[in-house]
C-alpha positions as CSV (number, residue, x, y, z in Angstrom):
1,X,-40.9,4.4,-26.7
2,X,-40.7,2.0,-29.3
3,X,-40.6,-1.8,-29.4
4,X,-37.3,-1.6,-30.3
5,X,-36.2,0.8,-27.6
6,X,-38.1,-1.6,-25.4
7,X,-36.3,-4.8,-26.2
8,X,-32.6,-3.1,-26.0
9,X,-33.5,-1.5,-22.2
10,X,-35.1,-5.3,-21.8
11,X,-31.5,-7.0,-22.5
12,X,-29.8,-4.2,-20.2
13,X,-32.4,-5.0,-17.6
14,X,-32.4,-9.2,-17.8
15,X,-29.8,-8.9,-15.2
16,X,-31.8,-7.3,-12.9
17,X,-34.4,-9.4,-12.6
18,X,-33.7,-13.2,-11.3
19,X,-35.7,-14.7,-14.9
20,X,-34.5,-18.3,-15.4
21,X,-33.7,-19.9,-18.4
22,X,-37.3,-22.1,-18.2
23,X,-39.2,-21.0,-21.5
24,X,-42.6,-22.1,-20.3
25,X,-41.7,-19.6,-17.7
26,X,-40.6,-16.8,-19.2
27,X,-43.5,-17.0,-21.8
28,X,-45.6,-17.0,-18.7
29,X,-44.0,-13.9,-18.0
30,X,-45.0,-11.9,-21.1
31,X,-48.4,-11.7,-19.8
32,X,-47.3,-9.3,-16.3
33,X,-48.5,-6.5,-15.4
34,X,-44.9,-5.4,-15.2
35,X,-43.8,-4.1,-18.6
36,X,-39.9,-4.0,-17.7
37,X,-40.9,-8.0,-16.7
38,X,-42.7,-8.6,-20.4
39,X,-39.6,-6.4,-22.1
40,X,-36.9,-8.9,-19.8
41,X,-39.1,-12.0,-20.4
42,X,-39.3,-11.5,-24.1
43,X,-35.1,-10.3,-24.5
44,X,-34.2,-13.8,-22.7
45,X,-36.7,-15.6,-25.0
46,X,-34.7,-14.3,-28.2
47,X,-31.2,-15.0,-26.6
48,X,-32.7,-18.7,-26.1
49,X,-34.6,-18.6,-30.2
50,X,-34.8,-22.3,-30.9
51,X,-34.1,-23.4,-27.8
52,X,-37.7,-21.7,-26.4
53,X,-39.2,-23.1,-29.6
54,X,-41.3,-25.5,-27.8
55,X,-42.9,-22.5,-25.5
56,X,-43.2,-20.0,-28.4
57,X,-45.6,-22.1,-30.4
58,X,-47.7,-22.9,-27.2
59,X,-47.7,-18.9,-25.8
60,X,-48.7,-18.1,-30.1
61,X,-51.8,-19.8,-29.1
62,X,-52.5,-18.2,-25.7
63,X,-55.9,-17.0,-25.3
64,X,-53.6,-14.0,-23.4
65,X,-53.3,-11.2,-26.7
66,X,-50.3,-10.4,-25.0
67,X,-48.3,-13.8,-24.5
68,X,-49.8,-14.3,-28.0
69,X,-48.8,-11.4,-29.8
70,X,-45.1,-11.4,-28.4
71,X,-44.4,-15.1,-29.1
72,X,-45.4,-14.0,-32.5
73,X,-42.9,-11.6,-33.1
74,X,-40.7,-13.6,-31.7
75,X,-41.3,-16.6,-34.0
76,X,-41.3,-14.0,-37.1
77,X,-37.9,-12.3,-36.3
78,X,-36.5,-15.7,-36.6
79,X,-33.4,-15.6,-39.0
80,X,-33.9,-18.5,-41.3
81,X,-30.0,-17.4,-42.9
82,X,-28.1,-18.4,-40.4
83,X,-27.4,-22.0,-41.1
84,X,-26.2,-22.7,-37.2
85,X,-29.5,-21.9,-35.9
86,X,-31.6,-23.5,-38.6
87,X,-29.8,-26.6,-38.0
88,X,-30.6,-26.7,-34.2
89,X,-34.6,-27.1,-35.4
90,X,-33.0,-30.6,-36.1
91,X,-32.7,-31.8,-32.9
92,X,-36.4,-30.9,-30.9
93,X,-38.5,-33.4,-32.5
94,X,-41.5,-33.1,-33.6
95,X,-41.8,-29.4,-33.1
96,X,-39.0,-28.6,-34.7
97,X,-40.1,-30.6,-37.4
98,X,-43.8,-28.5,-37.9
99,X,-41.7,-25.6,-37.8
100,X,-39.0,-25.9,-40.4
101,X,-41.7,-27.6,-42.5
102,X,-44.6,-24.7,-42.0
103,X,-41.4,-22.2,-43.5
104,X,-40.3,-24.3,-46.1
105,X,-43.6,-24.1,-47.3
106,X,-43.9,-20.4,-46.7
107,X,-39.9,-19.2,-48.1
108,X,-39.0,-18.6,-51.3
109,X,-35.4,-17.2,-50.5
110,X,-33.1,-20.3,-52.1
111,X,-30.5,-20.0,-49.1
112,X,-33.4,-20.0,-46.6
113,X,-34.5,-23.2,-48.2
114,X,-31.3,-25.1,-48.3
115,X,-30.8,-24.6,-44.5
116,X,-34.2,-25.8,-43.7
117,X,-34.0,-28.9,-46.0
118,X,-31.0,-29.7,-44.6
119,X,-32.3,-29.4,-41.0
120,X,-35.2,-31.8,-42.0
121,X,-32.7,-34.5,-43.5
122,X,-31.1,-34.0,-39.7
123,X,-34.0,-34.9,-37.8
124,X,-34.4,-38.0,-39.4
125,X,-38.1,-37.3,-39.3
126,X,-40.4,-40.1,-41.3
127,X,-42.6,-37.0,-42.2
128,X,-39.6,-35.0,-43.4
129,X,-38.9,-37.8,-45.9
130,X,-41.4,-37.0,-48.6
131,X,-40.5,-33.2,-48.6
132,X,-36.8,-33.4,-49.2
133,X,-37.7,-36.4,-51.9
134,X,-39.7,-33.3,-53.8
135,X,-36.7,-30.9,-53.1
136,X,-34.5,-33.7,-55.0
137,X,-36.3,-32.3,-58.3
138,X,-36.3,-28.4,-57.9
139,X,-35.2,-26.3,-60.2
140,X,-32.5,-24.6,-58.2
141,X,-29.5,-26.4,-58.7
142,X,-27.8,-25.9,-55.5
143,X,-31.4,-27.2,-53.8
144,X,-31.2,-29.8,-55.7
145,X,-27.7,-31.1,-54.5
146,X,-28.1,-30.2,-50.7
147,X,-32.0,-32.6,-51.0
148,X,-29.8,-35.5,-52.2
149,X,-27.5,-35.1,-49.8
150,X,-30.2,-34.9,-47.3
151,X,-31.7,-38.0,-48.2
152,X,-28.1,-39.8,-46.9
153,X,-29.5,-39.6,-43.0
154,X,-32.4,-42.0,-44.2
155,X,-31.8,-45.9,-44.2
156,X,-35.6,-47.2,-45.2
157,X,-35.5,-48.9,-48.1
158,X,-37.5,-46.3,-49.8
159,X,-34.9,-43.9,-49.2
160,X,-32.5,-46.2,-50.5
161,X,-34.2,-46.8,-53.9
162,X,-35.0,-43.6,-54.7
163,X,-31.5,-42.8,-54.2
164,X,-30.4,-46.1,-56.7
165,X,-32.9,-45.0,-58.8
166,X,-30.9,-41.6,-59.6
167,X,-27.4,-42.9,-59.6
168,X,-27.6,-42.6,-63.8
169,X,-27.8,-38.9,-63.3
170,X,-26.3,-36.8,-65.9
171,X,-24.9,-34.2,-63.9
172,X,-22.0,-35.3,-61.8
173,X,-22.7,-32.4,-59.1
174,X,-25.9,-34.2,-57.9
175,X,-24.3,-37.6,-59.3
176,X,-21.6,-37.7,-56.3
177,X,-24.1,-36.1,-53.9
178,X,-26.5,-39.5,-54.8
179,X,-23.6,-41.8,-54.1
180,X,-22.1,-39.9,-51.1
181,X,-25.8,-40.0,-49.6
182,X,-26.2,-43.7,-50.6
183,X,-23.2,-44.2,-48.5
184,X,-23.9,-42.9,-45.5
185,X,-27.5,-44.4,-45.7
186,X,-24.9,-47.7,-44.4
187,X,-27.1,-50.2,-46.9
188,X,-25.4,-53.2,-48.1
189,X,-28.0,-52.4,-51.3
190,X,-26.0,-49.5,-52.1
191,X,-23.1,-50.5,-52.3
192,X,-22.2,-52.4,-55.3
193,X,-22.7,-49.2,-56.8
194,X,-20.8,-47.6,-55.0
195,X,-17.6,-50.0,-55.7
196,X,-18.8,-49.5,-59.6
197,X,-18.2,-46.0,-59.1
198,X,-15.0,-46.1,-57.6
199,X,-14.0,-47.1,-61.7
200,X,-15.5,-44.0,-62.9
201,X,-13.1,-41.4,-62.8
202,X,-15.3,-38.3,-62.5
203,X,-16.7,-39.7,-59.3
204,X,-14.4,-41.6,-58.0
205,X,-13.8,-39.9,-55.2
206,X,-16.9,-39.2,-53.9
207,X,-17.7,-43.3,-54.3
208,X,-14.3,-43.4,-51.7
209,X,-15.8,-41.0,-49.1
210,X,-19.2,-42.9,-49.6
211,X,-17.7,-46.3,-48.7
212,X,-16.2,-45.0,-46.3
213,X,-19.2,-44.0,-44.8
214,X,-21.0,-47.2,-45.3
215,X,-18.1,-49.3,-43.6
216,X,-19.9,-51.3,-41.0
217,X,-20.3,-54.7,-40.1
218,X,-23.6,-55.4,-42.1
219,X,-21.8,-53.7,-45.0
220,X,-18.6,-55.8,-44.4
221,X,-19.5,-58.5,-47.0
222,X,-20.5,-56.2,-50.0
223,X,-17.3,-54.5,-49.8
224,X,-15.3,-57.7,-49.8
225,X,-16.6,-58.5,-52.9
226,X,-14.6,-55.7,-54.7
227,X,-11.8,-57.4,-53.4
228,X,-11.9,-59.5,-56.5
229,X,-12.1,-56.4,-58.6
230,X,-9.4,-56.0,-61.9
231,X,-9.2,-52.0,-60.8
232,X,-6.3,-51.5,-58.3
233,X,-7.8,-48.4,-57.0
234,X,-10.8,-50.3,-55.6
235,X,-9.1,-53.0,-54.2
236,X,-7.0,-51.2,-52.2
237,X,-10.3,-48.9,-50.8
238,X,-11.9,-52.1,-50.1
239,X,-9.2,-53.6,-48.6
240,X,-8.6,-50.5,-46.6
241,X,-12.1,-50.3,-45.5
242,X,-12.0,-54.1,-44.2
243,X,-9.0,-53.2,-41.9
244,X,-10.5,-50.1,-40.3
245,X,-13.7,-52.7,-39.6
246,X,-10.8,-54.9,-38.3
247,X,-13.0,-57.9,-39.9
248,X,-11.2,-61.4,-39.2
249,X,-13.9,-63.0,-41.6
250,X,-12.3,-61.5,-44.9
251,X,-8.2,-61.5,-43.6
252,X,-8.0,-64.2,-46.0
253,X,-9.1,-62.6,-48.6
254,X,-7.1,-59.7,-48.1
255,X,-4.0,-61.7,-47.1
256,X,-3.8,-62.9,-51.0
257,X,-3.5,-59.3,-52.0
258,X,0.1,-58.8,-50.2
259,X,1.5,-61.2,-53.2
260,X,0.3,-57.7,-55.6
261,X,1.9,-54.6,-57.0
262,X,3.6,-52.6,-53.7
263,X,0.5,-50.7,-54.0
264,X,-1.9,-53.0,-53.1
265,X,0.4,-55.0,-50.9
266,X,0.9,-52.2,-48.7
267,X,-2.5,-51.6,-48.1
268,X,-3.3,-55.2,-47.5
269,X,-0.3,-55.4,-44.9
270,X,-1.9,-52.1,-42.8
271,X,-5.4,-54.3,-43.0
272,X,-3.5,-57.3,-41.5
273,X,-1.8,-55.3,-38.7
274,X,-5.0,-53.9,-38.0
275,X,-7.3,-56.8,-38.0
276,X,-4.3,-58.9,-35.8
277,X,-3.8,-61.7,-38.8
278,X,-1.0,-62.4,-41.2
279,X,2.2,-62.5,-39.2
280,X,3.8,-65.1,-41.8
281,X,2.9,-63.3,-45.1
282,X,4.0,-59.8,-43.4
283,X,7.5,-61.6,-42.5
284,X,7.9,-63.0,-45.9
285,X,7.3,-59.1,-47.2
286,X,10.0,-57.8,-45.2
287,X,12.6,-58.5,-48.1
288,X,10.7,-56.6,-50.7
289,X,10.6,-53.3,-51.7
290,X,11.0,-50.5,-49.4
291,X,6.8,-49.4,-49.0
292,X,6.1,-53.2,-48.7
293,X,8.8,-53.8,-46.1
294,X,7.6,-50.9,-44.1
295,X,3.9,-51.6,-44.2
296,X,4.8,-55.4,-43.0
297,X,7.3,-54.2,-40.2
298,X,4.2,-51.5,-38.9
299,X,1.9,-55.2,-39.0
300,X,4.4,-57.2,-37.0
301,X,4.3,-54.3,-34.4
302,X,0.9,-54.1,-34.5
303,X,0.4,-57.8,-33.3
304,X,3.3,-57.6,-31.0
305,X,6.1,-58.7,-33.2
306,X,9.2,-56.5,-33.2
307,X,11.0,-58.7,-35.2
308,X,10.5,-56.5,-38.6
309,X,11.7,-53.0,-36.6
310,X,15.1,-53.3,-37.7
311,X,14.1,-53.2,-41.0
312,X,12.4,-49.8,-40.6
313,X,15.9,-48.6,-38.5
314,X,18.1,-49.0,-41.7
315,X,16.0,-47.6,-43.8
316,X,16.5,-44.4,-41.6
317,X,19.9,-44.3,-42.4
318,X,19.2,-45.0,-46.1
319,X,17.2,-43.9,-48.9
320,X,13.9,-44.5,-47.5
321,X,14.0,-42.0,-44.2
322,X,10.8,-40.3,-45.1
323,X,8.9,-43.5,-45.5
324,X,10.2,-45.2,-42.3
325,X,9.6,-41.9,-40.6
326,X,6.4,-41.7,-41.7
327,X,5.5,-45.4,-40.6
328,X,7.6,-44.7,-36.8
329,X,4.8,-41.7,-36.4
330,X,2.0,-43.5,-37.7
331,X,2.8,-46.2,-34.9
332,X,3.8,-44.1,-31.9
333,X,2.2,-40.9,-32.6
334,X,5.4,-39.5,-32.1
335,X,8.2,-37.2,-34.4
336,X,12.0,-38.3,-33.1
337,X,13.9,-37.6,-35.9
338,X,16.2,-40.0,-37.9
339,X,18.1,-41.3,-35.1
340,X,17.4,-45.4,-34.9
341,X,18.9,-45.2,-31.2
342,X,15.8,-42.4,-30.0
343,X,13.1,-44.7,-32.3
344,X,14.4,-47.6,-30.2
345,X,14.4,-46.6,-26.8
346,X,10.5,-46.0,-27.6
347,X,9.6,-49.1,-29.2
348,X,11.8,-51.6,-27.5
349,X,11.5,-50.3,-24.0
C-alpha cells in the first residue's frame, strides 16, 4: 500500500481511535508500533497544519527516524498558496516566525512570497522587520506593493522613516501603499504627509483611509493642524476624524468651521454632536440651508437637545425628504418612512 493509500484509510480511521487534538501527542504517536496509530496520528496532524507547527519542528528533529521522517513530510506538503493558512504562521510567535522566514528564503513562486511577507508584517516580529524592508525593493511589482504595505503593522521609528523616506515614489501603486502603511503605523511623524496628500489628487484617497487609520489620541493634534488648511477636502477629513476621536481639546477649532461653505459646516456640526460641544452654533445653523440645518438638528439630538427635530419633520414633507431621512436613520438606526407622526413617536417618547 502506498503512503497515499495510507493517509486516506488514516482519515477514515481517526474516528476510531480516541487521538486528541494535543500535537506533542500525536507526534508522539508517529513513533508506535501500531501502523493504523502512525497513519491516524499523522492524518489528524495535517487536519491541525499550522496549528501542530510547534510539534512538527520538534518531532523533525526526533532522534526517532520515524517521528522524524513523518513530521517532515508533513512540513513539506505544506501549501504555501493558500493565503488563509499562511497567514495563521502570524500568530505562533517565534516559531512561526523561523518558519515563514526559512521558506521565504527557500520560494521563488511570487504568490508564495507575497503570502509569507504578509504573514511576517502580521506577527509584528522585530526580526521580520529587516526582511520585508528588502522585499520593499524587489523586482516583482506586486511584492513590492504587499512589503510596503506590510511595513504598516510596524510603529518603530525606523519603520516609520523608511516609510517617509519613500513617500516621493514615482509610482502611485506603491505611493498609496507607503501612505496607507504610514497610517496605520498611528505616528504623529507621519502624518503631515499624509494631510499633504490628501491635496494630491491621484492619492488622495488612499491619504483619507490612512488618516483614518492613524486617528488616535497621540495623533489628535497633527491632524488638527490641517484644520487650518485652504483645501476644503482636507478640512472636512480632519474635522471628521476629530469627531470620531470625540476630542473636546480641538471643538474649538472645529466649531469655527460651521461659519463655512455647507460642506464643511456639515461636517463640523456631526464633529460637535459627536464630541458633545456646540449647542449654540448648531442652533444658530438651524436657519440655513437644508444639509446644514439637518447636520445641526442630528447635534442637538446628540447632546440631548430636541429642540432642532422639528426642523428635520418639515423637511419630510418638503423637498429635502431623502436628506432628513437619511439623518432620522443615521440617529435611530431605524427606516420609518416619511411620516413625521412615526419619526416622532420614536424620538420624543
Amino acid at each position: 500500500m502506498t503512503l497515499m493509500q495510507h493517509l486516506t484509510l488514516a482519515f477514515l480511521l481517526v474516528a476510531s481511535f480516541s487521538l486528541q487534538d494535543d500535537p506533542a501527542k500525536l507526534v508522539d504517536q508517529l513513533g508506535s508500533d501500531d501502523l493504523e496509530l502512525r497513519d491516524a496520528a499523522q492524518a489528524k496532524l495535517v487536519t491541525l497544519g499550522a496549528g501542530a507547527l510547534v510539534a512538527l519542528e520538534k518531532g523533525a528533529k526526533s532522534d526517532i527516524d520515524e517521528i522524524k521522517s513523518r513530521c517532515n513530510h508533513i512540513l513539506s506538503g505544506f501549501n504555501y498558496k493558500n493565503r488563509a493558512f499562511v497567514l495563521t504562521f502570524s500568530t505562533l510567535g517565534d516559531v512561526g516566525v523561523a518558519r515563514l522566514t526559512k521558506e521565504l528564503a527557500a520560494r521563488t513562486d511570487v504568490e508564495e512570497r507575497r503570502y509569507i511577507i504578509e504573514a511576517l508584517g502580521l506577527s509584528k516580529a522585530e526580526k521580520a522587520f529587516a526582511l520585508i524592508k528588502a522585499e520593499a525593493g524587489s523586482k516583482d511589482g506586486e511584492t513590492r506593493r504587499v512589503a510596503f504595505e506590510a511595513l504598516g503593522n510596524f510603529s518603530t521609528k525606523e519603520a516609520v522613516d523608511f516609510l517617509l523616506a519613500n513617500t516621493k515614489e514615482p509610482d502611485v501603486r506603491y505611493r498609496k501603499a507607503i501612505l496607507v502603511a504610514l497610517g496605520r503605523t498611528k505616528s504623529p511623524a507621519g502624518i503631515a504627509t499624509i494631510v499633504a496628500g490628501l491635496k494630491d489628487e491621484p492619492v488622495k484617497m488612499a491619504c483619507a483611509e490612512a488618516l483614518t487609520a492613524a486617528a488616535c489620541d497621540a495623533t489628535a493634534d497633527e491632524i488638527a493642524r490641517g484644520l487650518d488648511s485652504d483645501h476644503a477636502f482636507t478640512v472636512q477629513l480632519c474635522i471628521s476624524q476629530l469627531g470620531r476621536l470625540k476630542s473636546k481639546k480641538h471643538a474649538a477649532a472645529i466649531g469655527r468651521h460651521v461659519a463655512g461653505a455647507d460642506r464643511t459646516a456639515a461636517e463640523a456640526l456631526r464633529a460637535l454632536g459627536r464630541i458633545g460641544e456646540g449647542a449654540d452654533l448648531a442652533k444658530a445653523a438651524l436657519t440655513r440651508a437644508p444639509l446644514v440645518a439637518a447636520y445641526a438638528a442630528e447635534a442637538l439630538w446628540r447632546m440631548g437637545d430636541k429642540s432642532g427635530l422639528p426642523v428635520l419633520y418639515k423637511m419630510l414633507e418638503g423637498d429635502a425628504t431623502s436628506l432628513a431621512q437619511e439623518r432620522l436613520r443615521a440617529m435611530t438606526g431605524k427606516d420609518l418612512g416619511t411620516d413625521p407622526a412615526a419619526w416622532k413617536a420614536v424620538l420624543e417618547k
